[in-house]
C-alpha positions as CSV (number, residue, x, y, z in Angstrom):
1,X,0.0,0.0,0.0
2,X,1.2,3.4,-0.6
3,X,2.1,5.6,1.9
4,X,0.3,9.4,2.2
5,X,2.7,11.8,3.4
6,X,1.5,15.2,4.5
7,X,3.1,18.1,6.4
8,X,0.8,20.3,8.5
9,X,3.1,23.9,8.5
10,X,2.7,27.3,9.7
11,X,4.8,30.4,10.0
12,X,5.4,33.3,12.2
13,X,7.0,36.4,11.0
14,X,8.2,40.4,11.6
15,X,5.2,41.8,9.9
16,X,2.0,41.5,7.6
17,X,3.0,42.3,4.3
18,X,5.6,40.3,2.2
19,X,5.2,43.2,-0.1
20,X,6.9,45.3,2.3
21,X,10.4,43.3,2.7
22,X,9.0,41.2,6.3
23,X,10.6,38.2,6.5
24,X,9.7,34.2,8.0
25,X,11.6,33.9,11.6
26,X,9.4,30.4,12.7
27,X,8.6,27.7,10.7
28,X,7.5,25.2,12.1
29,X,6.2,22.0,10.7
30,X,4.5,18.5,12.0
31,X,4.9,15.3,9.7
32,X,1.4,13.1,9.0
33,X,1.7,9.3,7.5
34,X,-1.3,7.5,6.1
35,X,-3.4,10.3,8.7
36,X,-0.6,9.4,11.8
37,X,1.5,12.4,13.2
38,X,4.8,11.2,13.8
39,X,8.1,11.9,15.5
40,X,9.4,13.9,12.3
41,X,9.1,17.5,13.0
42,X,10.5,20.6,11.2
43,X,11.3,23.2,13.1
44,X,13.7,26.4,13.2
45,X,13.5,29.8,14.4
46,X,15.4,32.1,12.0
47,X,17.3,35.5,12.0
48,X,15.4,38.1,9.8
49,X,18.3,40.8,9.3
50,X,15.3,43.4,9.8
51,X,13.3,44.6,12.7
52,X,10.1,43.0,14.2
53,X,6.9,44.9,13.9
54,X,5.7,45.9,17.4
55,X,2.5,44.2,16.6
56,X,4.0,41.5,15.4
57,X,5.6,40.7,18.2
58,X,2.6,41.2,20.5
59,X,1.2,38.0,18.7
60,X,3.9,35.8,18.6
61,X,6.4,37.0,21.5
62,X,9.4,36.5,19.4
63,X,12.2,39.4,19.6
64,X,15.0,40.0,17.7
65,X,17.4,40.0,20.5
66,X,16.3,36.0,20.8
67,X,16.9,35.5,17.0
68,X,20.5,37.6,16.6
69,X,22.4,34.0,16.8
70,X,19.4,32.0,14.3
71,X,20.3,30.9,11.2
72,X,19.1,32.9,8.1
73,X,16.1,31.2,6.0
74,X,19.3,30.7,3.5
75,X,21.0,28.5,5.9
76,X,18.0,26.0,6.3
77,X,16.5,25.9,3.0
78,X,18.0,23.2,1.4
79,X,17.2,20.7,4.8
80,X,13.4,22.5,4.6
81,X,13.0,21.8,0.6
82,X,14.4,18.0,0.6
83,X,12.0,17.6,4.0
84,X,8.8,19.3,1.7
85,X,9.2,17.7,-1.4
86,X,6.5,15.6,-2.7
87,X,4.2,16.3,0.4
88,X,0.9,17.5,0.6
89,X,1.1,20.7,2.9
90,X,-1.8,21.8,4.8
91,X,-2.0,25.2,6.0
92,X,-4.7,27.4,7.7
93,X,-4.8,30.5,5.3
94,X,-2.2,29.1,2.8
95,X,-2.0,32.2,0.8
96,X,-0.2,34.1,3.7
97,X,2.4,31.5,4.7
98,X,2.9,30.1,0.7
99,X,3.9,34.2,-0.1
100,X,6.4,34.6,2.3
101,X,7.6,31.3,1.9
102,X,8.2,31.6,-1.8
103,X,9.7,35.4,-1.4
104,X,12.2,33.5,1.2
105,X,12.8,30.8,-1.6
106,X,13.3,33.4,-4.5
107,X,15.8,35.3,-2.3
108,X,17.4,32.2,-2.0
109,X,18.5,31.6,-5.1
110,X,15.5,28.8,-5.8
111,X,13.9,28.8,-9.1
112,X,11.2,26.7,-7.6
113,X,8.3,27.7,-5.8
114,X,6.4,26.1,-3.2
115,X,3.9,24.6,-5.5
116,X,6.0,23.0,-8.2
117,X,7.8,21.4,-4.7
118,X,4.5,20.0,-3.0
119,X,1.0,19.9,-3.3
120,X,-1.0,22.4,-1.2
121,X,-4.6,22.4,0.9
122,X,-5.5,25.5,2.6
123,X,-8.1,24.2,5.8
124,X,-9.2,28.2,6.3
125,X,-11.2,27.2,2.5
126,X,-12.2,24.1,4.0
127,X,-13.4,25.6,7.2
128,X,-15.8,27.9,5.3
129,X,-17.0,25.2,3.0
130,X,-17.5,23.1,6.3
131,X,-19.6,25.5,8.2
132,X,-20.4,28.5,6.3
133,X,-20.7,31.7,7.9
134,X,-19.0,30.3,11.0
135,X,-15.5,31.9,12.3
136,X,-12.4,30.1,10.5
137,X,-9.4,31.2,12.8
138,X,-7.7,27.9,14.4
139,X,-8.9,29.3,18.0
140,X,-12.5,28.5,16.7
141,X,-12.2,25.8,14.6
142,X,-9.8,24.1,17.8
143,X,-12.9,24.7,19.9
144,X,-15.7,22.9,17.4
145,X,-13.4,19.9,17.4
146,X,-12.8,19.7,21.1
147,X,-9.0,20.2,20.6
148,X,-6.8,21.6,23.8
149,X,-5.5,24.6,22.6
150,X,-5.1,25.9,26.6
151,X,-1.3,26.7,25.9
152,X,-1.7,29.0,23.0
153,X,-1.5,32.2,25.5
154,X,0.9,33.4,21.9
155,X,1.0,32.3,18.2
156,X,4.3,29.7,17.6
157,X,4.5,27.8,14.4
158,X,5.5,24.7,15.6
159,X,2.4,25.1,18.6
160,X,-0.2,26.0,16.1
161,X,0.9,23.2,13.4
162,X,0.4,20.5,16.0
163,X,-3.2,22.3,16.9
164,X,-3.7,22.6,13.2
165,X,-2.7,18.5,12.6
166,X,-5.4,17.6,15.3
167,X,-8.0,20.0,13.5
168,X,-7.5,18.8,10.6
169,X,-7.8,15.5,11.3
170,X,-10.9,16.1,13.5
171,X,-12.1,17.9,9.7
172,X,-11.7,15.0,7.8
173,X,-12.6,12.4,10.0
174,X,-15.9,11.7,9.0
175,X,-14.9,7.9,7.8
176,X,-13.3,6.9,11.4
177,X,-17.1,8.5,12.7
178,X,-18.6,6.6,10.6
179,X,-17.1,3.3,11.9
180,X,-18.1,4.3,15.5
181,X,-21.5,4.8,14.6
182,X,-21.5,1.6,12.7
183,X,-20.2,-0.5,16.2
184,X,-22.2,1.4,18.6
185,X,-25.4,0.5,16.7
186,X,-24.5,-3.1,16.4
187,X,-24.1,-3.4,20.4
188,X,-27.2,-5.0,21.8
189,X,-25.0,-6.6,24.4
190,X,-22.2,-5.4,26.9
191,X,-20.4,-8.5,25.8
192,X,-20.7,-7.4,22.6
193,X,-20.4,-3.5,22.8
194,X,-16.6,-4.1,24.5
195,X,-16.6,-6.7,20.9
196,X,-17.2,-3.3,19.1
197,X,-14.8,-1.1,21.2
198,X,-12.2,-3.9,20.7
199,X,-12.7,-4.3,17.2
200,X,-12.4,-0.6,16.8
201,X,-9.5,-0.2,18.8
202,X,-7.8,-2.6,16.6
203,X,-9.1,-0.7,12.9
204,X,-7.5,2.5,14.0
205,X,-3.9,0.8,15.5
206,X,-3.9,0.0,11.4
207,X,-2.6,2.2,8.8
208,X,-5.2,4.0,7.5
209,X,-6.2,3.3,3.3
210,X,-6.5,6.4,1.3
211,X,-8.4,6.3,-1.4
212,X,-8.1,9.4,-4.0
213,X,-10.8,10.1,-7.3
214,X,-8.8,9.0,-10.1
215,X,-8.5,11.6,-13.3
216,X,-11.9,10.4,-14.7
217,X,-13.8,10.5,-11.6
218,X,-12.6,13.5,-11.6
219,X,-14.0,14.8,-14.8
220,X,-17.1,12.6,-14.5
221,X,-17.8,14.6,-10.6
222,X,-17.1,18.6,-12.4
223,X,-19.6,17.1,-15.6
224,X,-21.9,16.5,-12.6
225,X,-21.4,20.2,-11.1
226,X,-21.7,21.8,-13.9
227,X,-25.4,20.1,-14.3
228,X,-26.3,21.2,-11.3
229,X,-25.3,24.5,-11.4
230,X,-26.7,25.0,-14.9
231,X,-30.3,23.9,-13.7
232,X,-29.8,25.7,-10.0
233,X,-28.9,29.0,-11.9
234,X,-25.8,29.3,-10.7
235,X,-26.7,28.7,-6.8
236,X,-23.9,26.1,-6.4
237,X,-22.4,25.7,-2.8
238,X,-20.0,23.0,-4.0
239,X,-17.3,24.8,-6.4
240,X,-15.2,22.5,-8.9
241,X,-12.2,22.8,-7.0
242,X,-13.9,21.8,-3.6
243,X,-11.3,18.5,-2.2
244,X,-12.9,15.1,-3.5
């Protein structure tokens, strides 16, 4: 069986706007195989060569005194590419992280950009299309899926990718839910409910079998949309790029 590999990664840096020359000084990443977080983390704190936003710093706590003897993004980029490559990353509000990421890349020297390296999800989208009109930020979405985010008094990018890893598996879940609901509703015994728990127990020790939509799902599912959206007028909540 093949194995999924996905890396659940966040960022903290001096400021808001790429566009204005801040710069990544966490990045902090948490490794998933077949769904199961493992040991192999990725984490550095890096020196920015530029001042830290005072509000910046209010969120994360990070000072530039604490990063004067960090590495520069240079220094770990080759270890942080060869550990990315071929991954699917998942990040809450991708588009922030991915452009400082690949302005770190260009500077450099990398041709390559973040998504020729690895595939990308962004669970901010996936929150909205989950529950729309609900709040996205990780605080909420750690507080709908009953994960302990008790020791997030600041932002830190290794912190919040280990929050976002439980979210996101809480998100996407709904098979493993599925299988509860299946045993509990097949207990008409205590003998056998503890059957069920056992049974279950012994389904999640095992890796986990992903199944993907091949290319011609694929087209055969957008052919669908594109039925329905024709004969709704337009009032589609499912998009052609929502995950399949």
């Amino acid at each position: 069986m093949s194995v999924e590999r996905q890396i659940i990664l966040d960022t903290e840096t001096t400021g808001l706007e790429v566009g204005e020359g801040h710069r990544v000084i966490e990045i902090g990443c948490v490794e998933l195989l077949n769904r199961r977080v493992t040991s192999k983390n990725f984490h550095h704190y890096l020196n920015p060569d530029r001042a830290i936003d005072p509000g910046a710093q209010e969120v994360h706590g990070i000072s530039g005194e604490f990063l004067a003897d960090k590495p520069r993004f240079a220094d770990i980029a080759p270890g942080l590419v060869e550990y990315l490559r071929g991954a699917e990353l998942v990040i809450h509000n991708a588009a922030f992280d991915v452009g400082f990421l690949d302005k770190e890349l260009e500077r450099a020297g990398y041709s390559e950009r973040l998504g020729q390296i690895c595939g990308i999800v962004d669970t901010v989208s996936m929150a909205r299309r989950l529950h729309p009109g609900q709040k996205a930020n990780l605080d909420a979405l750690c507080k709908r899926y009953g994960v302990d985010n008790s020791n997030r008094d600041l932002h830190g990018a290794l912190l919040d990718a280990r929050l976002l890893a439980d979210v996101y598996l809480a998100m996407t879940g709904g098979q493993a839910a599925l299988v509860l609901d299946r045993e509990t509703a097949g207990a008409n015994s205590g003998s056998t409910a503890l059957e069920g728990l056992r049974e279950l127990l012994e389904t999640a020790a095992a890796p986990l079998r992903v199944i993907r939509a091949d290319d011609e799902e694929l087209a055969a599912h957008r052919e669908r949309l594109a039925g329905v959206a024709k004969k709704s007028g337009g009032k589609l909540l499912w998009k052609d790029d929502a995950p399949v």
